[in-house]
C-alpha positions as CSV (number, residue, x, y, z in Angstrom):
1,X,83.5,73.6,89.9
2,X,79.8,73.9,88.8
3,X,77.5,71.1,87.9
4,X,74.6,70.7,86.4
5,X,72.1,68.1,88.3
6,X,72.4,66.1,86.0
7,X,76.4,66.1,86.9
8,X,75.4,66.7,90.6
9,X,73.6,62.8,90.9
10,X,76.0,61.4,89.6
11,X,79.4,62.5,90.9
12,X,81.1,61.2,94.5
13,X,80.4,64.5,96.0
14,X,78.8,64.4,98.9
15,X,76.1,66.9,98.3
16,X,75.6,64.8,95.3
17,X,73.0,62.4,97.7
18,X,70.6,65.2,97.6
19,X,68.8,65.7,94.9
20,X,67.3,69.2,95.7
21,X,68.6,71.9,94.5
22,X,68.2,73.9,97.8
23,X,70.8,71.6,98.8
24,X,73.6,72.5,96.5
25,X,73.6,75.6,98.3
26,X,74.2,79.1,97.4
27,X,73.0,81.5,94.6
28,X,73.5,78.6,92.3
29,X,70.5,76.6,94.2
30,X,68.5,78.9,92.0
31,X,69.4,79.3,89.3
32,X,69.2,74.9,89.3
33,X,65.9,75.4,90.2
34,X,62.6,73.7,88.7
35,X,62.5,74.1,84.9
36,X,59.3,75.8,85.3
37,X,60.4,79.0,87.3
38,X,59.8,81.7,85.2
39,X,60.6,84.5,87.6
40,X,64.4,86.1,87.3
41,X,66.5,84.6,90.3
42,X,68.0,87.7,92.6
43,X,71.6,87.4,93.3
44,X,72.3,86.5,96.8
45,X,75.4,87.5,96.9
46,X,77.9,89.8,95.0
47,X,78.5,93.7,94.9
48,X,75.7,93.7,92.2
49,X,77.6,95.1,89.5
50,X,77.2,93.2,85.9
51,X,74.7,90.4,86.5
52,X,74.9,88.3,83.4
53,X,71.4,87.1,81.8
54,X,72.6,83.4,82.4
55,X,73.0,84.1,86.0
56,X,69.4,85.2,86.6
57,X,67.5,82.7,83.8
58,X,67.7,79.2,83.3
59,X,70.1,77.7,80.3
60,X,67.7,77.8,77.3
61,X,68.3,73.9,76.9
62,X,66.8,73.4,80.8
63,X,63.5,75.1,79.1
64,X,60.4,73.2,78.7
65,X,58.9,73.5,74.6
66,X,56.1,75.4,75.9
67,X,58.4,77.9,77.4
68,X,60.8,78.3,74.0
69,X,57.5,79.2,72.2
70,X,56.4,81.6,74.3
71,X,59.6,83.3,74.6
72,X,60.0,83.3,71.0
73,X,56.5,84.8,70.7
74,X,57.0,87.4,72.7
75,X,59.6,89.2,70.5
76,X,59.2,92.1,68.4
77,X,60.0,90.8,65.7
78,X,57.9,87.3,66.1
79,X,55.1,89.8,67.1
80,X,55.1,92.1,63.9
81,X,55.6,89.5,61.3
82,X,52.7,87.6,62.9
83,X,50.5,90.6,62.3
84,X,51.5,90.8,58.7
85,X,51.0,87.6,58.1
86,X,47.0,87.8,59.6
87,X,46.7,91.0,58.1
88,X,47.2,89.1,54.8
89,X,45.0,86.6,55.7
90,X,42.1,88.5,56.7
91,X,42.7,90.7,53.2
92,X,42.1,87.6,51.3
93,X,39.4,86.9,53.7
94,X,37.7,89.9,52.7
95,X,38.6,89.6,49.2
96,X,37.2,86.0,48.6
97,X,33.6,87.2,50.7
98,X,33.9,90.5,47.7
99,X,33.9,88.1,44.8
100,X,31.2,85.9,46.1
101,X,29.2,88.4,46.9
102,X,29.1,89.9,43.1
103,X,28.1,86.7,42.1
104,X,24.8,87.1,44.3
105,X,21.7,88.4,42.6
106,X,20.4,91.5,44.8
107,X,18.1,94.6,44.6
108,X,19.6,97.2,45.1
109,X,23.0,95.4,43.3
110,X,25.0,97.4,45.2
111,X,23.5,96.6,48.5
112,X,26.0,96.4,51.2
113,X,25.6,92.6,53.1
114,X,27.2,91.4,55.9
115,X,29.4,88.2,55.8
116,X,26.8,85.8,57.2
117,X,24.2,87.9,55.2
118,X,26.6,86.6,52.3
119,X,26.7,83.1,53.2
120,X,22.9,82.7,53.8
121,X,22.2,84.4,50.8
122,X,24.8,82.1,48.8
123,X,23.0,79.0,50.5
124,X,19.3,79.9,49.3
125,X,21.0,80.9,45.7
126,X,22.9,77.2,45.6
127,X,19.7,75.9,46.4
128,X,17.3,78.2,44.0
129,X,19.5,76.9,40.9
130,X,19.6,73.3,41.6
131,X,16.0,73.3,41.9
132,X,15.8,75.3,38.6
133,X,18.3,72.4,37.2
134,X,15.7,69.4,38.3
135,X,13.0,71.2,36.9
């Protein structure tokens, strides 16, 4: 029978007084380990044919948060519906610096600015009009 530590504390077996999990012995001992081991665990024993993915990483639920998310980051699919969604968001980006620029009085008009070109020039045209307002 195989317990979890949780289990492992609190039954009457007597490996239960340790709390380690070097002390449950065996190939289990590692895969018990500390939440935060990130590394596969190696198979101590066995004819290493068919090592399941539970045998060599911790039960999802032992996981810390931090660990779920970056897990769950590092799929394909998180990965390439995270670049659509900032490739969206830098398109509207650029589309919102386009319109404010054609509201900016330049010579040439068709002058190509830069984004903080854009927002200084916006600043000193904000300013230039409420002046002309107080006047």
């Amino acid at each position: 029978m195989m317990l979890s530590p949780d289990q492992a504390a609190d039954s009457d077996h007597p490996s239960s007084a340790h709390s380690d999990p070097e002390s449950l012995g065996g190939a289990d001992a590692k895969v018990l380990g500390s939440v935060s081991d990130l590394e596969p665990v190696e198979e101590a024993e066995g004819d290493g044919k068919g090592g399941s993915r539970a045998a060599l990483y911790p039960h999802p639920q032992q996981l810390s948060r931090e660990e779920k998310r970056r897990r769950r980051r590092a799929t394909a699919k998180y990965r390439s519906a995270h670049a659509t969604r900032e490739r969206i968001r830098v398109e509207a980006f650029n589309l919102a610096f386009a319109e404010l620029r054609k509201l900016l009085p330049t010579l040439p008009p068709d002058k190509k600015l830069s984004k903080i070109e854009i927002l200084r020039l916006a600043i000193c045209y904000i300013s230039y009009l409420n002046h002309v307002l107080d006047v």
